[in-house]
C-alpha positions as CSV (number, residue, x, y, z in Angstrom):
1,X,-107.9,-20.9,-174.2
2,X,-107.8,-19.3,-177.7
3,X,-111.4,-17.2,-178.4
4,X,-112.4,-15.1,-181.2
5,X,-111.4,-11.5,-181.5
6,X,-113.7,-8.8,-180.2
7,X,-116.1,-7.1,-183.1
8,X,-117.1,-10.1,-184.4
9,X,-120.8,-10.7,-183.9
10,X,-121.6,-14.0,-184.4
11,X,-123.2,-15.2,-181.0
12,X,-126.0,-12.3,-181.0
13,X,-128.7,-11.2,-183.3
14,X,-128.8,-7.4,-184.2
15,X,-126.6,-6.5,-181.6
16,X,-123.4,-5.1,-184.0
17,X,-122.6,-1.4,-182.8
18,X,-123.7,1.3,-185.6
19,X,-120.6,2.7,-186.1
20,X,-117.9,1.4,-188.5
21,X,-114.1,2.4,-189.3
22,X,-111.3,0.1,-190.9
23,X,-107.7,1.4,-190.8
24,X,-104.9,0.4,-192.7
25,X,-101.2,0.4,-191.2
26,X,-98.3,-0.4,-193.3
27,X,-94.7,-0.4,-192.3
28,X,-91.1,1.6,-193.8
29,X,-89.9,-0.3,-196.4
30,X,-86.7,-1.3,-193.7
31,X,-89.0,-2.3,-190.8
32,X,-88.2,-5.3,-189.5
33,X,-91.2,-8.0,-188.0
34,X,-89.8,-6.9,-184.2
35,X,-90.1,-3.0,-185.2
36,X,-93.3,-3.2,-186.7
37,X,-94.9,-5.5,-183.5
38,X,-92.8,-2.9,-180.9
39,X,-94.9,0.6,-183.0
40,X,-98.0,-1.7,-182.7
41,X,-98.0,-2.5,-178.9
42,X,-97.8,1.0,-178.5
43,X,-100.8,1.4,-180.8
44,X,-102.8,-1.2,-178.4
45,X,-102.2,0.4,-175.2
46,X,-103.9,3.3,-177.5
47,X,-107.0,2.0,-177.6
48,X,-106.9,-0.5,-174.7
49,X,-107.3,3.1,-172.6
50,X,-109.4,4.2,-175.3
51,X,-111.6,1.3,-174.3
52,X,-111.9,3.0,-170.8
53,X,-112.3,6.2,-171.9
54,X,-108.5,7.5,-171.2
55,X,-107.3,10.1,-174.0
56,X,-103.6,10.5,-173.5
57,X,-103.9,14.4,-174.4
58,X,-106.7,14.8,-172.0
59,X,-105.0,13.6,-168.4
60,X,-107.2,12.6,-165.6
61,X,-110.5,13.9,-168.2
62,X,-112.0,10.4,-169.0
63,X,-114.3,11.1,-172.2
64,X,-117.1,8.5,-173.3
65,X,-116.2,5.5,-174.3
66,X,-119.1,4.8,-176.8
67,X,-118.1,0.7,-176.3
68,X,-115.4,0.5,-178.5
69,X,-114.6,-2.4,-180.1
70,X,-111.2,-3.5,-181.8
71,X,-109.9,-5.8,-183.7
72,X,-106.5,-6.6,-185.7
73,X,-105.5,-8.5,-188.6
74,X,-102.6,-9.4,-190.6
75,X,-102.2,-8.8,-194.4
76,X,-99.9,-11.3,-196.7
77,X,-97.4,-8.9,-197.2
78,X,-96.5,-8.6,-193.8
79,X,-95.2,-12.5,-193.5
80,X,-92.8,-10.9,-196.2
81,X,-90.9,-9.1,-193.4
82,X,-87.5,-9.7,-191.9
83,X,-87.7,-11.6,-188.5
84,X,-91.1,-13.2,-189.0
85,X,-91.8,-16.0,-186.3
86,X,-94.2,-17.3,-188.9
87,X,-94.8,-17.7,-192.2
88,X,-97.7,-16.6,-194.7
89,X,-100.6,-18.9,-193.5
90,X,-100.9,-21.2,-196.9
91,X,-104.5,-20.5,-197.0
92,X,-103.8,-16.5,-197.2
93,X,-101.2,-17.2,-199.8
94,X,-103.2,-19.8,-202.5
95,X,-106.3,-17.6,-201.9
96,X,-105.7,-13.9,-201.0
97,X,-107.2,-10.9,-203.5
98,X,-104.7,-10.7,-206.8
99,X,-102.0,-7.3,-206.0
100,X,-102.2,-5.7,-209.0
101,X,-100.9,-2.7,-209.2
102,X,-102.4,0.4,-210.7
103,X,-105.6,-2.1,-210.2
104,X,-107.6,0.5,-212.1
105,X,-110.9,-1.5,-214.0
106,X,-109.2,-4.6,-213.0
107,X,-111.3,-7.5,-211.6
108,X,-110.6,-8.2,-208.2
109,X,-109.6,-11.3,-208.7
110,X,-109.3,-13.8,-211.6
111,X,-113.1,-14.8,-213.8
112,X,-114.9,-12.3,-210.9
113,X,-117.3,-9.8,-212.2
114,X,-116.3,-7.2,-209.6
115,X,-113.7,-4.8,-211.3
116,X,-111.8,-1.8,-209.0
117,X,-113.3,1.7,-210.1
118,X,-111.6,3.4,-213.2
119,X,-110.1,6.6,-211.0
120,X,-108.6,3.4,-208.2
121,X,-104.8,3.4,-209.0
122,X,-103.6,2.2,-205.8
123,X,-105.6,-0.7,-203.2
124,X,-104.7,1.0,-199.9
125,X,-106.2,-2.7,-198.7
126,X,-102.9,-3.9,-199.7
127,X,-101.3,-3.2,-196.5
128,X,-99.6,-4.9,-193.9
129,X,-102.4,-4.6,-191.1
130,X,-106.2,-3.7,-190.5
131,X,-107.8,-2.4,-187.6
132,X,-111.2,-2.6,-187.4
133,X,-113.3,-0.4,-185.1
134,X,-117.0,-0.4,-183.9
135,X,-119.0,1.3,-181.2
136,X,-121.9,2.8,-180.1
137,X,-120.8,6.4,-181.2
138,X,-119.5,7.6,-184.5
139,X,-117.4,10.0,-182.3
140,X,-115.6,6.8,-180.6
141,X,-115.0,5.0,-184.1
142,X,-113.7,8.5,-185.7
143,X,-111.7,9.7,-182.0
144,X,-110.0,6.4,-182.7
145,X,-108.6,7.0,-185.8
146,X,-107.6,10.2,-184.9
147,X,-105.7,8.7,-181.9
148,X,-104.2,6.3,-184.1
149,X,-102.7,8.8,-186.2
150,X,-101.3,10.8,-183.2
151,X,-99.6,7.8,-181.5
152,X,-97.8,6.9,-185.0
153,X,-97.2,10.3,-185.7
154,X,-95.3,10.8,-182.3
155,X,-93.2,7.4,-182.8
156,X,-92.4,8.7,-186.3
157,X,-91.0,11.9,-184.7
158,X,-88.8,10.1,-182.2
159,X,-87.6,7.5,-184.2
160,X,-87.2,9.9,-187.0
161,X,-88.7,7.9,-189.3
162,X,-92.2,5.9,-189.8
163,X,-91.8,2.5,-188.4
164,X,-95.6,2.1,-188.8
165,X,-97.7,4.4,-190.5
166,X,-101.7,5.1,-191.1
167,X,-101.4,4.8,-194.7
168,X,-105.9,4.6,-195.4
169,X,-109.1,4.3,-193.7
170,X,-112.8,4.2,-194.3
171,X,-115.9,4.6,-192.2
172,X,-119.7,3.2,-192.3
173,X,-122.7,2.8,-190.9
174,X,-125.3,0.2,-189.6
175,X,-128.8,0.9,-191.1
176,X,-132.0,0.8,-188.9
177,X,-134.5,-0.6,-191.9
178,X,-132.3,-3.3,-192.5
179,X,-131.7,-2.1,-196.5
180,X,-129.6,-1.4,-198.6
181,X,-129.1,2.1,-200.9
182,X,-130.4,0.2,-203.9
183,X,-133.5,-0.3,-201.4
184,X,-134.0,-3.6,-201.5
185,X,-133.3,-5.8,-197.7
186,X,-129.5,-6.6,-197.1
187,X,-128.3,-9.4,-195.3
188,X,-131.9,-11.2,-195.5
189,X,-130.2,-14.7,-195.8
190,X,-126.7,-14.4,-193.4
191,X,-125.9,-17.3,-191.0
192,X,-127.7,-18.1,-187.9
193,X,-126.3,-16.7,-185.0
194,X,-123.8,-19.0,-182.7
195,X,-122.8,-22.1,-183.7
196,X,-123.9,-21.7,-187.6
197,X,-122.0,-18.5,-187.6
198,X,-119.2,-20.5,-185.7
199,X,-118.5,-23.2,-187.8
200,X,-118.3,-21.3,-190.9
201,X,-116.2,-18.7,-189.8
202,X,-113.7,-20.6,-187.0
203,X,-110.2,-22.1,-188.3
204,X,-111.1,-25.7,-187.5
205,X,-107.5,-27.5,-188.5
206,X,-104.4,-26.2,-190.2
207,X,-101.4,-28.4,-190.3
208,X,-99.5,-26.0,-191.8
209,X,-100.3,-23.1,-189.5
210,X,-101.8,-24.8,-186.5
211,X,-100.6,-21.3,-184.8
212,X,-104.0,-19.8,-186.3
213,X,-106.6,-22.3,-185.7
214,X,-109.6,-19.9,-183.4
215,X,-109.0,-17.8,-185.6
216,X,-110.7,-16.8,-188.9
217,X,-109.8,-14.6,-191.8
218,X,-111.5,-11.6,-192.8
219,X,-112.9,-10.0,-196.2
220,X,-113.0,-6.7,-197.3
221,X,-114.2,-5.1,-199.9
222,X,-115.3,-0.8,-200.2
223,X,-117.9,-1.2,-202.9
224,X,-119.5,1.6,-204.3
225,X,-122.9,1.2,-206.1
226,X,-123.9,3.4,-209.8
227,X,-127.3,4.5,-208.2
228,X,-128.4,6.5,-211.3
229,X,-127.8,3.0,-213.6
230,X,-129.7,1.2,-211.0
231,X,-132.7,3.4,-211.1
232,X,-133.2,3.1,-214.7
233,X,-134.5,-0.4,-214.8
234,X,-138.2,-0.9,-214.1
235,X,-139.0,-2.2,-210.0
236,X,-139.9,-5.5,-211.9
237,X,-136.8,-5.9,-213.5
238,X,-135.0,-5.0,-210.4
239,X,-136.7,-7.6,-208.2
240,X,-135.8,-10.5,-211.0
241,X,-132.4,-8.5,-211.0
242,X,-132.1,-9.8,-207.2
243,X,-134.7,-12.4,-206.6
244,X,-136.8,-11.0,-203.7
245,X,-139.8,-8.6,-204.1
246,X,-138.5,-4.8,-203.7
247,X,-141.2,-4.0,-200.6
248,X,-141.5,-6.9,-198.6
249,X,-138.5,-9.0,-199.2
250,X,-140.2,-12.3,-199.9
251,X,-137.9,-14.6,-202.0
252,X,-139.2,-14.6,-205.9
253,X,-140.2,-18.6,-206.7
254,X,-141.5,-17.8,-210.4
255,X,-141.6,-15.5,-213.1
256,X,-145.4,-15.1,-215.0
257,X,-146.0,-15.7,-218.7
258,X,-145.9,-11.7,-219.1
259,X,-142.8,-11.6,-217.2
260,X,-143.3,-10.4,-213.6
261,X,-141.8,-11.9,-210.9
262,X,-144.0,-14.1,-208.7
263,X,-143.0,-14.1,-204.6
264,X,-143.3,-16.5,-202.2
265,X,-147.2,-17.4,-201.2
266,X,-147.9,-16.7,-197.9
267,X,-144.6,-14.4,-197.8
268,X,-145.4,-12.0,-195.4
269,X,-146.7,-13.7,-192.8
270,X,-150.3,-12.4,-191.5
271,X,-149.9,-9.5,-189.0
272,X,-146.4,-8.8,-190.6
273,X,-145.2,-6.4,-193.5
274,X,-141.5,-7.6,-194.3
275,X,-139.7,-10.6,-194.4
276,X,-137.1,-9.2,-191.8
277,X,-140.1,-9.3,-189.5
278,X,-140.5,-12.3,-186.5
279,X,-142.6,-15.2,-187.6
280,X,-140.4,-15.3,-191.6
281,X,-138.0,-17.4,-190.7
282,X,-138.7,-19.6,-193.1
283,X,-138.6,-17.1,-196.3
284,X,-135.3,-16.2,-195.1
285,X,-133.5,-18.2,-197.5
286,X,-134.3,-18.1,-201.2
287,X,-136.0,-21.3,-202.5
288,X,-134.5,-23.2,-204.8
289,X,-136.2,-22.4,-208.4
290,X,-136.7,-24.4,-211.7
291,X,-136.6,-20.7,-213.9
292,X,-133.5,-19.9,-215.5
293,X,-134.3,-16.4,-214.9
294,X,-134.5,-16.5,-211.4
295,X,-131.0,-19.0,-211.1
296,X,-129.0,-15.8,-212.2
297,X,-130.5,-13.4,-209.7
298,X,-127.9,-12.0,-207.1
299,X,-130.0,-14.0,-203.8
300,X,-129.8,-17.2,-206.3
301,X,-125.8,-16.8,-207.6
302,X,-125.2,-15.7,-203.7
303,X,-126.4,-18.6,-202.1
304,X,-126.5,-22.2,-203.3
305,X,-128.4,-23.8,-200.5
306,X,-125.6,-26.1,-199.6
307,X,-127.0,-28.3,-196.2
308,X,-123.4,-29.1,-195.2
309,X,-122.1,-25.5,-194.5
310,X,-118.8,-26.7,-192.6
311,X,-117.3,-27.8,-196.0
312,X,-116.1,-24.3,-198.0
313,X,-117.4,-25.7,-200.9
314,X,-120.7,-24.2,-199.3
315,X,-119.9,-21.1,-200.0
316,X,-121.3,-19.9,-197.2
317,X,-120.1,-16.8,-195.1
318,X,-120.8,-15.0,-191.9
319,X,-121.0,-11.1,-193.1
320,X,-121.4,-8.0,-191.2
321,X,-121.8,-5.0,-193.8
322,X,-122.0,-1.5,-193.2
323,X,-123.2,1.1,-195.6
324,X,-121.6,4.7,-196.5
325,X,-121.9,8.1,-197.8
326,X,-119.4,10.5,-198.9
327,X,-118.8,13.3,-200.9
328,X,-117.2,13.2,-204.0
329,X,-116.2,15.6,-206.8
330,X,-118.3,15.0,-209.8
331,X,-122.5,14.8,-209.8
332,X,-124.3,13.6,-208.2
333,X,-121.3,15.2,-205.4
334,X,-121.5,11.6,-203.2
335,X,-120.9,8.2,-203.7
336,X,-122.7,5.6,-201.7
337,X,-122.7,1.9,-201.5
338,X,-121.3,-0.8,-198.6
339,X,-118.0,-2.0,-196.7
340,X,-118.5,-5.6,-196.9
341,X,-117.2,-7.4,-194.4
342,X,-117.1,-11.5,-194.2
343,X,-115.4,-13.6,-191.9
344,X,-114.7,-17.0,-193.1
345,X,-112.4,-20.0,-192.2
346,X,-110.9,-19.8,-195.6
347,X,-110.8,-17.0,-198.1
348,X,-111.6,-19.9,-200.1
349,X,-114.9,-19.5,-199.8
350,X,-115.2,-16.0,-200.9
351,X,-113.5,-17.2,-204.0
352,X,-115.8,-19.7,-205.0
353,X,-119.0,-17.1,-204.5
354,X,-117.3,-14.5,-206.5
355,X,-115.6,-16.6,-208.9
356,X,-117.3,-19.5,-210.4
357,X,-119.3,-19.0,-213.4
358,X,-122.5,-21.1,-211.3
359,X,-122.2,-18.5,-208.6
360,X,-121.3,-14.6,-208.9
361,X,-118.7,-15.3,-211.7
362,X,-118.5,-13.7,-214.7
363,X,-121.0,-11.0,-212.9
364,X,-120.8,-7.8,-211.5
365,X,-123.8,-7.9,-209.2
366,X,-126.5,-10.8,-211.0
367,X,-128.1,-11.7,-214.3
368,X,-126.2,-13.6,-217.2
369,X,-125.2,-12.0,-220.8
370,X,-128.3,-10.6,-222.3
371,X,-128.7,-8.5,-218.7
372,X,-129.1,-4.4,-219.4
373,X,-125.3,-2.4,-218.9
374,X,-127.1,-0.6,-215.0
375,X,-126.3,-4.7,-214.1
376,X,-122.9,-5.3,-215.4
377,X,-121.9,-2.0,-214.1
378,X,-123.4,-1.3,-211.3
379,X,-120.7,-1.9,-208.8
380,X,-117.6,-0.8,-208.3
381,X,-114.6,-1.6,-205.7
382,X,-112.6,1.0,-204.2
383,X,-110.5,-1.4,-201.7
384,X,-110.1,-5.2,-201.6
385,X,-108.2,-7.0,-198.8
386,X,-108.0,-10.9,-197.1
387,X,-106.4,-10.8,-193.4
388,X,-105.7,-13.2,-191.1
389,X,-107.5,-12.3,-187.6
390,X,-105.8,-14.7,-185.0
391,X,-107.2,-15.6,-181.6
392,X,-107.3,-14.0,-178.5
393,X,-104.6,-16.3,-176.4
394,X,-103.9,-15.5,-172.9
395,X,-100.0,-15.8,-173.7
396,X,-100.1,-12.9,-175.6
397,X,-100.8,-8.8,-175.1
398,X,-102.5,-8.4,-178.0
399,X,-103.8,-11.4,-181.1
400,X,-101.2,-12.3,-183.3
401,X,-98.5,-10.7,-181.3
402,X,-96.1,-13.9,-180.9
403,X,-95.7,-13.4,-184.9
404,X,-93.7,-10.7,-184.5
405,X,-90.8,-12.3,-183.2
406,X,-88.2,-10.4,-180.8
């Protein structure tokens, strides 16, 4: 039986763990597949005992676990490598990020809005394989990485070389009032959970790789967000920037002769505050709307209310995002903004939300041409990666292990 990979969250409602790291492993330009896969099972015992608490420094001293999660996927380059048992999935290969290299102020990929960050000259997301990690602790999520780091570096020391290395990671955070740092709600209009989730996310068919079918392939992107351009348009022009009233959530339907943005009636329900709330289902979504000012806000662009959301021309996704903070060197000394993470049968479509001119095409966050600069600059990417995540298949110690040949 072939099952989805652990920290993925798509049969439960608001049950992801808080805490968020993805690492990025890369191989010695020499490594063969069989090399690579032999450092790797050593890296899964790693965190198979870090599962139960075991630290392999601290004999017979079992530590909290925190509920670790982890999960593994493969990037394109890696099918690259000598003694592959497989070759590049031909959905990862027609439809992974574009490689460029410095990527500095280049868009992510070709007609997207989203452009890397000028002082981003190298996509550590371009890497062989990512491990993502989730638990209940930030310790756990962070006491992994540091354990990954120490397994690699002792393999690097015996072999005298680094077979595998830890070549990038980043970390995030779940938060509790379900926004985002430009304060408006995030993730208002994701998937149901189960079988919606399921049958956007699972690898249905592949003749060409029927190897990866359970599986699903996963999006990321680091995007920082310019909060000083973002605060200098007006709340109205914020809410029309992304189609849902600032305070309670409610999807906007109109915009008034004077030019204020009119929300759902009835949006809050009585006895309720915001739309995240039980008993607003129904605003969840954003309505369909006959103003052209409202068709190029970010919840419009984002989602085309497609009923058949099997088909990737959809569009539609199953994300789990988690924010950051970290320090930087220049004012205001942080940068914030969100790891956004989508899991999708095809990176397909991703590429049709961000690159079609009727959806985020063209567009850095929302808004068409005459839009003020905060829109067309406001985000930034740090790190853009697609990955294959196979199965979990009983006939194997770890997903994806059989591609690594022998």
């Amino acid at each position: 039986m072939r099952t989805p990979q652990e920290g993925i969250y798509f049969d439960c409602s608001g049950c992801n763990p808080p805490f968020f790291a993805v690492l990025f492993l890369r191989g010695a330009a020499d490594a063969s597949a069989p090399e690579i896969g032999s450092a790797f099972a050593v890296l899964w015992r790693v965190y198979q005992q870090l599962k139960q608490g075991q630290v392999g420094d601290l004999p017979e001293h079992p530590v909290p676990s925190g509920k670790l999660d982890v999960l593994v996927g493969y990037g394109g380059d890696l099918f690259d490598r000598r003694g592959m048992a497989q070759d590049q999935p031909p959905a990862l290969r027609a439809w992974d990020f574009d490689r460029r290299s410095p990527p500095a102020g280049e868009t992510v990929i070709d007609n997207a809005g989203l452009r890397y960050a000028p002082d981003v000259t190298t996509n550590v997301a371009r890497c062989e394989i990512v491990v993502q990690l989730t638990a209940e602790s930030q310790l756990a999520v962070f006491r992994a990485v540091v354990e990954t780091w120490k397994a690699l570096h002792d393999l690097a020391n015996a072999a005298g070389r680094d077979t595998l290395a830890l070549v990038g990671f980043f970390s995030g955070f779940l938060r509790d009032d379900r926004r985002s740092w430009i304060d408006f709600h995030d993730g208002v209009s994701n998937l149901r959970r189960g079988d919606e989730r399921a049958r956007v996310m699972t690898i249905k068919a592949a003749p060409d790789a029927p190897w990866t079918v359970g599986g699903t392939y996963l999006a990321y992107l680091r995007i920082d967000v310019d909060l000083a351009r973002w605060r200098t348009l007006p709340v109205g022009e914020q809410e029309l920037a992304v189609g849902r009233s600032k305070l309670t959530g409610a999807p906007l339907v109109a915009v008034a002769d004077d030019g204020a943005p009119v929300a759902a009636p009835g949006c809050p329900v009585a006895g309720t505050t915001e739309v995240v709330e039980a008993g607003n289902e129904a605003f969840r979504e954003p309505r369909p709307t006959a103003s052209t000012r409202l068709q190029v806000s970010h919840a419009q662009r984002a989602n085309h209310h497609a009923q058949n959301i099997s088909d990737p021309s959809s569009g539609r996704i199953f994300r789990q995002g988690y924010e950051f903070l970290e320090p930087c060197q220049r004012a205001p000394f942080f940068r914030a903004g969100l790891n956004f993470v989508s899991f999708q049968d095809t990176p397909e479509r991703l590429h049709r939300v961000l690159a079609r001119s009727d959806w985020l095409g063209g567009t850095n966050f929302g808004g068409d041409s005459e839009s003020p600069r905060a829109l067309k600059e406001l985000l930034a990417v740090q790190a853009a990666g697609f990955f294959l995540v196979p199965p979990v298949s009983a006939e194997e110690p770890w997903p994806g292990a059989a591609i690594f040949g022998r």
